[in-house]
C-alpha positions as YAML, in Angstrom:
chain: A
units: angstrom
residues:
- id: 1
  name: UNK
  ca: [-174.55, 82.14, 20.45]
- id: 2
  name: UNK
  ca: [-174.96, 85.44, 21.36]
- id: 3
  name: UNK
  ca: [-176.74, 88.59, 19.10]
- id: 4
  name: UNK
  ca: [-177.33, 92.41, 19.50]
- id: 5
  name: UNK
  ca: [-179.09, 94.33, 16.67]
- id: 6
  name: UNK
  ca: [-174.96, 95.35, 15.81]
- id: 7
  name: UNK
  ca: [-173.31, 92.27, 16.99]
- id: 8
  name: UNK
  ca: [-173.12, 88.76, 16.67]
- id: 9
  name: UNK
  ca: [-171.12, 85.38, 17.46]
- id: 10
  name: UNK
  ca: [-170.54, 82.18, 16.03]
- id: 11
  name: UNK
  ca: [-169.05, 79.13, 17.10]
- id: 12
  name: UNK
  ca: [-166.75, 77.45, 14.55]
- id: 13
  name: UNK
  ca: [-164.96, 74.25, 15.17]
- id: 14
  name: UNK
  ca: [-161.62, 74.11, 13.08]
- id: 15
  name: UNK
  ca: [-161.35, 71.58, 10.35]
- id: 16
  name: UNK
  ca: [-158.64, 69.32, 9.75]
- id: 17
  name: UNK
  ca: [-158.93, 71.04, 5.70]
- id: 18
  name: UNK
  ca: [-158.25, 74.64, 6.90]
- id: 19
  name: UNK
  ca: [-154.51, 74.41, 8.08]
- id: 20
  name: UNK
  ca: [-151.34, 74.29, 7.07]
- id: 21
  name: UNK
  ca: [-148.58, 71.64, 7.53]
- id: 22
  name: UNK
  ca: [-148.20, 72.61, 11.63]
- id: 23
  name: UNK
  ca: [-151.61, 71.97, 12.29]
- id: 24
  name: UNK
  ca: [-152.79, 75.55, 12.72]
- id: 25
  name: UNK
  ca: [-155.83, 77.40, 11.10]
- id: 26
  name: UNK
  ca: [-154.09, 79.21, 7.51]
- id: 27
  name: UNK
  ca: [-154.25, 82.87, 8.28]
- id: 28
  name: UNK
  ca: [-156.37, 82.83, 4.97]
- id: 29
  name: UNK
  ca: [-159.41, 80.99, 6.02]
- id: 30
  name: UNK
  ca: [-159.91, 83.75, 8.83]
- id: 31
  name: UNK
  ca: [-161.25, 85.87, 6.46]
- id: 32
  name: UNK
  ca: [-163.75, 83.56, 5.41]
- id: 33
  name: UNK
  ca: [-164.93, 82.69, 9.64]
- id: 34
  name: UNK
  ca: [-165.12, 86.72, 9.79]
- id: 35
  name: UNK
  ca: [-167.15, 86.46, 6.15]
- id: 36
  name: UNK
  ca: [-169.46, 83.35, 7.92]
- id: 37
  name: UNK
  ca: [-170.30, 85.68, 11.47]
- id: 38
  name: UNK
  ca: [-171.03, 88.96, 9.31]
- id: 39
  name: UNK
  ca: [-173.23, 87.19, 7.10]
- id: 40
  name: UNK
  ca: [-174.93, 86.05, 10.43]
- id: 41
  name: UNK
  ca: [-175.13, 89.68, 11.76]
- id: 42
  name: UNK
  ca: [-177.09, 90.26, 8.63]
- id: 43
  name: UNK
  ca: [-179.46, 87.74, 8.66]
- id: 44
  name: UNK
  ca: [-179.76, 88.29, 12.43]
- id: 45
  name: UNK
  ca: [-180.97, 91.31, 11.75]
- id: 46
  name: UNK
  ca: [-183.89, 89.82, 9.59]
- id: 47
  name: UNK
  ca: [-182.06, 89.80, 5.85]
- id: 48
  name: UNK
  ca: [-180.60, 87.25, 3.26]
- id: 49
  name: UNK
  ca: [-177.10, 88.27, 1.78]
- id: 50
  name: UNK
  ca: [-178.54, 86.23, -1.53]
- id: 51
  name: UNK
  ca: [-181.53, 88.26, -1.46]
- id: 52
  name: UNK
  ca: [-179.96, 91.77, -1.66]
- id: 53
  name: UNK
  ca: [-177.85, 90.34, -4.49]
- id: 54
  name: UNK
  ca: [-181.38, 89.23, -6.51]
- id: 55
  name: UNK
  ca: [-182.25, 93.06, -5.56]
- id: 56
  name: UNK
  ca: [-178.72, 94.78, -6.99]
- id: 57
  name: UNK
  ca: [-177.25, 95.21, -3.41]
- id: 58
  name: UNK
  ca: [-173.64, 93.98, -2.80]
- id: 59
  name: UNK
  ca: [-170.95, 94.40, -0.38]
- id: 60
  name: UNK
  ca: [-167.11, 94.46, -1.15]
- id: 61
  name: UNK
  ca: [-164.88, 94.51, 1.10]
- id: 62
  name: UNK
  ca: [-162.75, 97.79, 0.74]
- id: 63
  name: UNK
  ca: [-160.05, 97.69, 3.03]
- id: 64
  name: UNK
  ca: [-159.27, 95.19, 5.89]
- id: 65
  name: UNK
  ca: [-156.65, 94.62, 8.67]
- id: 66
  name: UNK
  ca: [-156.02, 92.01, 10.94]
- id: 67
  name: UNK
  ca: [-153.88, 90.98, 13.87]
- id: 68
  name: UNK
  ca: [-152.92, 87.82, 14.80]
- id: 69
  name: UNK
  ca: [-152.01, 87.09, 18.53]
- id: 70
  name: UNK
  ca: [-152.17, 83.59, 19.10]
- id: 71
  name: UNK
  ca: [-152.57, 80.95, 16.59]
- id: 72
  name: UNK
  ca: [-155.46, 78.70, 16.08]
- id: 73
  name: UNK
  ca: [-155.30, 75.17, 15.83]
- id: 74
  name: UNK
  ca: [-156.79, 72.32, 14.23]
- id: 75
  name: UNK
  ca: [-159.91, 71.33, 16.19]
- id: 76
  name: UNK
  ca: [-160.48, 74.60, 18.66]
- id: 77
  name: UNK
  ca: [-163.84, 75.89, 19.28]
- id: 78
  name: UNK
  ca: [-163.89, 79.33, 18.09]
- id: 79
  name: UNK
  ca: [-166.20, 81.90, 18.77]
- id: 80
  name: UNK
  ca: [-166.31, 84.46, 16.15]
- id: 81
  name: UNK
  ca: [-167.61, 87.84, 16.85]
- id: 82
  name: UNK
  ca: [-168.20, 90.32, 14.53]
- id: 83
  name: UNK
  ca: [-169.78, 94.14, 15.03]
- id: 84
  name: UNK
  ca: [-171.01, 96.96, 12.73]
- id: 85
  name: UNK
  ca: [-168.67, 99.94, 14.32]
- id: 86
  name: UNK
  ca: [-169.93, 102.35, 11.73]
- id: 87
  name: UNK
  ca: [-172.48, 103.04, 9.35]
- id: 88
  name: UNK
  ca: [-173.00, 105.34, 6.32]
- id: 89
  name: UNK
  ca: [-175.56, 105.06, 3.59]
- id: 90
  name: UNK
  ca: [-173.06, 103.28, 1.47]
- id: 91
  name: UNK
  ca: [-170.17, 101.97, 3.76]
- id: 92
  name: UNK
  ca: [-170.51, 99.62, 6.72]
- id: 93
  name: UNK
  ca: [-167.25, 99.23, 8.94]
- id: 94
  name: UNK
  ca: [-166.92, 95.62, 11.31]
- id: 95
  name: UNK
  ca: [-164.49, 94.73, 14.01]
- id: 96
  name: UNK
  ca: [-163.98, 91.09, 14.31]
- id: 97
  name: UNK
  ca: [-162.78, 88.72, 16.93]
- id: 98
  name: UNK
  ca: [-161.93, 85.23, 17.27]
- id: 99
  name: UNK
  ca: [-161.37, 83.48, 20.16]
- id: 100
  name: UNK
  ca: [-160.60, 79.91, 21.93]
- id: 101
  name: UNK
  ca: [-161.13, 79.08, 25.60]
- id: 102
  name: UNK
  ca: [-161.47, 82.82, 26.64]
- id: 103
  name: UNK
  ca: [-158.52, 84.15, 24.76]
- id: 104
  name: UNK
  ca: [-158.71, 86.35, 21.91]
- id: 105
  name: UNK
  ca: [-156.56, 84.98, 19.10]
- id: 106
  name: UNK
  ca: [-156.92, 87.55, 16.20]
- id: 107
  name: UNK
  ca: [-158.81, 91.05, 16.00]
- id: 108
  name: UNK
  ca: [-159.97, 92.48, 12.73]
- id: 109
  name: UNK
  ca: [-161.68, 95.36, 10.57]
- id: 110
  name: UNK
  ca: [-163.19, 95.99, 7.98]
- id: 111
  name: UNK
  ca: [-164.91, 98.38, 5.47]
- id: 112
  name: UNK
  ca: [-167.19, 96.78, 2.98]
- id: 113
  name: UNK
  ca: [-168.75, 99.01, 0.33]
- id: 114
  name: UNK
  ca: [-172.12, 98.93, -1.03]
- id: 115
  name: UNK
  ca: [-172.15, 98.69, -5.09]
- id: 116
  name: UNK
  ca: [-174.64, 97.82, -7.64]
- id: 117
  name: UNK
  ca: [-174.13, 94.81, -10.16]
- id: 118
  name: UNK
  ca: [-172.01, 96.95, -12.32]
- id: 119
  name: UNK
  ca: [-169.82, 96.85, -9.65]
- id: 120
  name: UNK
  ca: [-170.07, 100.92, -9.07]
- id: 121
  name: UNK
  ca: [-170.93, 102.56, -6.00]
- id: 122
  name: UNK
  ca: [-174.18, 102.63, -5.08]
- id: 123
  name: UNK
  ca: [-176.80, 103.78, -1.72]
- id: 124
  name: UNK
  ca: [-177.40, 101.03, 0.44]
- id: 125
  name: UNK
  ca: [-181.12, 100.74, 1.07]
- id: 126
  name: UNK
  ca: [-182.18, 102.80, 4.15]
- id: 127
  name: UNK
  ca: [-183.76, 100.12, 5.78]
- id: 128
  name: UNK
  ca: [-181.04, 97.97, 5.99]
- id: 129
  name: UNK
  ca: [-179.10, 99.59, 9.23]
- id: 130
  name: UNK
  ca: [-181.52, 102.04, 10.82]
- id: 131
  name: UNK
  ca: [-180.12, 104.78, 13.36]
- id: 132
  name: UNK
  ca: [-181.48, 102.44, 15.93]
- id: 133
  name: UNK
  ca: [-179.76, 99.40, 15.31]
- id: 134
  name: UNK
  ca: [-176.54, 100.64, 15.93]
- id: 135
  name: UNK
  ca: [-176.23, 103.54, 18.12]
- id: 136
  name: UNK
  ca: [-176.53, 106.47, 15.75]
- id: 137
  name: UNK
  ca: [-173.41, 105.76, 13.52]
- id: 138
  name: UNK
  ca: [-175.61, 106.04, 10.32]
- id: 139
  name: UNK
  ca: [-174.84, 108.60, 8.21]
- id: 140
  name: UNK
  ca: [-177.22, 110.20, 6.12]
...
């Protein structure tokens, strides 16, 4: 689908696995489709989620909201889209959207912070979201 250096989209078919009893998507397993298009973003952008791990560098998410506004049901095409709104040297904020046929069924935030593999905070590595990449929201 469609990628900018700060944005990118997915498309996600719902499984018959990821509902509940009425046939539409769990409102859990839309964290995990806004988890699958940020991980894209990243490697979009040229890097590995598994390799910053081998490296000390991981992401936890902080604080997240989300709306629902139409639910999502078993076998829909979703496109996910997710966006780096903000970046600091050790906080990245997203805004997520998911939606089917033209219609946006949920938006969503959210603040991930960089930490180490003691779990403390920790600078992301500079060359990870360059002043470039996403319209001079880096903080230094």
């Amino acid at each position: 689908m469609g990628t900018t250096a700060s944005r990118c989209e997915i498309e996600v078919r719902v499984r018959y696995a990821e509902c509940d009893a009425m046939g539409y998507l769990h409102h859990a397993r839309y964290f995990e489709y806004f988890e699958l298009a940020r991980t894209e973003l990243l490697r979009n952008r040229g890097y590995r989620y598994r390799d910053l791990e081998r490296e000390g560098v991981f992401f936890v998410v902080a604080k997240t909201e989300c709306r629902f506004k139409r639910p999502v049901r078993y076998d829909d095409l979703t496109t996910i889209m997710a966006e780096v709104t903000r970046s600091t040297r050790a906080r990245l904020e997203h805004r997520y959207e998911i939606v089917v046929d033209g219609v946006v069924c949920c938006e969503a935030t959210s603040t991930l912070a960089c930490v180490g593999r003691d779990g403390r905070p920790r600078l992301m590595p500079e060359h990870l979201w360059p002043e470039e990449a996403d319209g001079g929201t880096h903080g230094h």
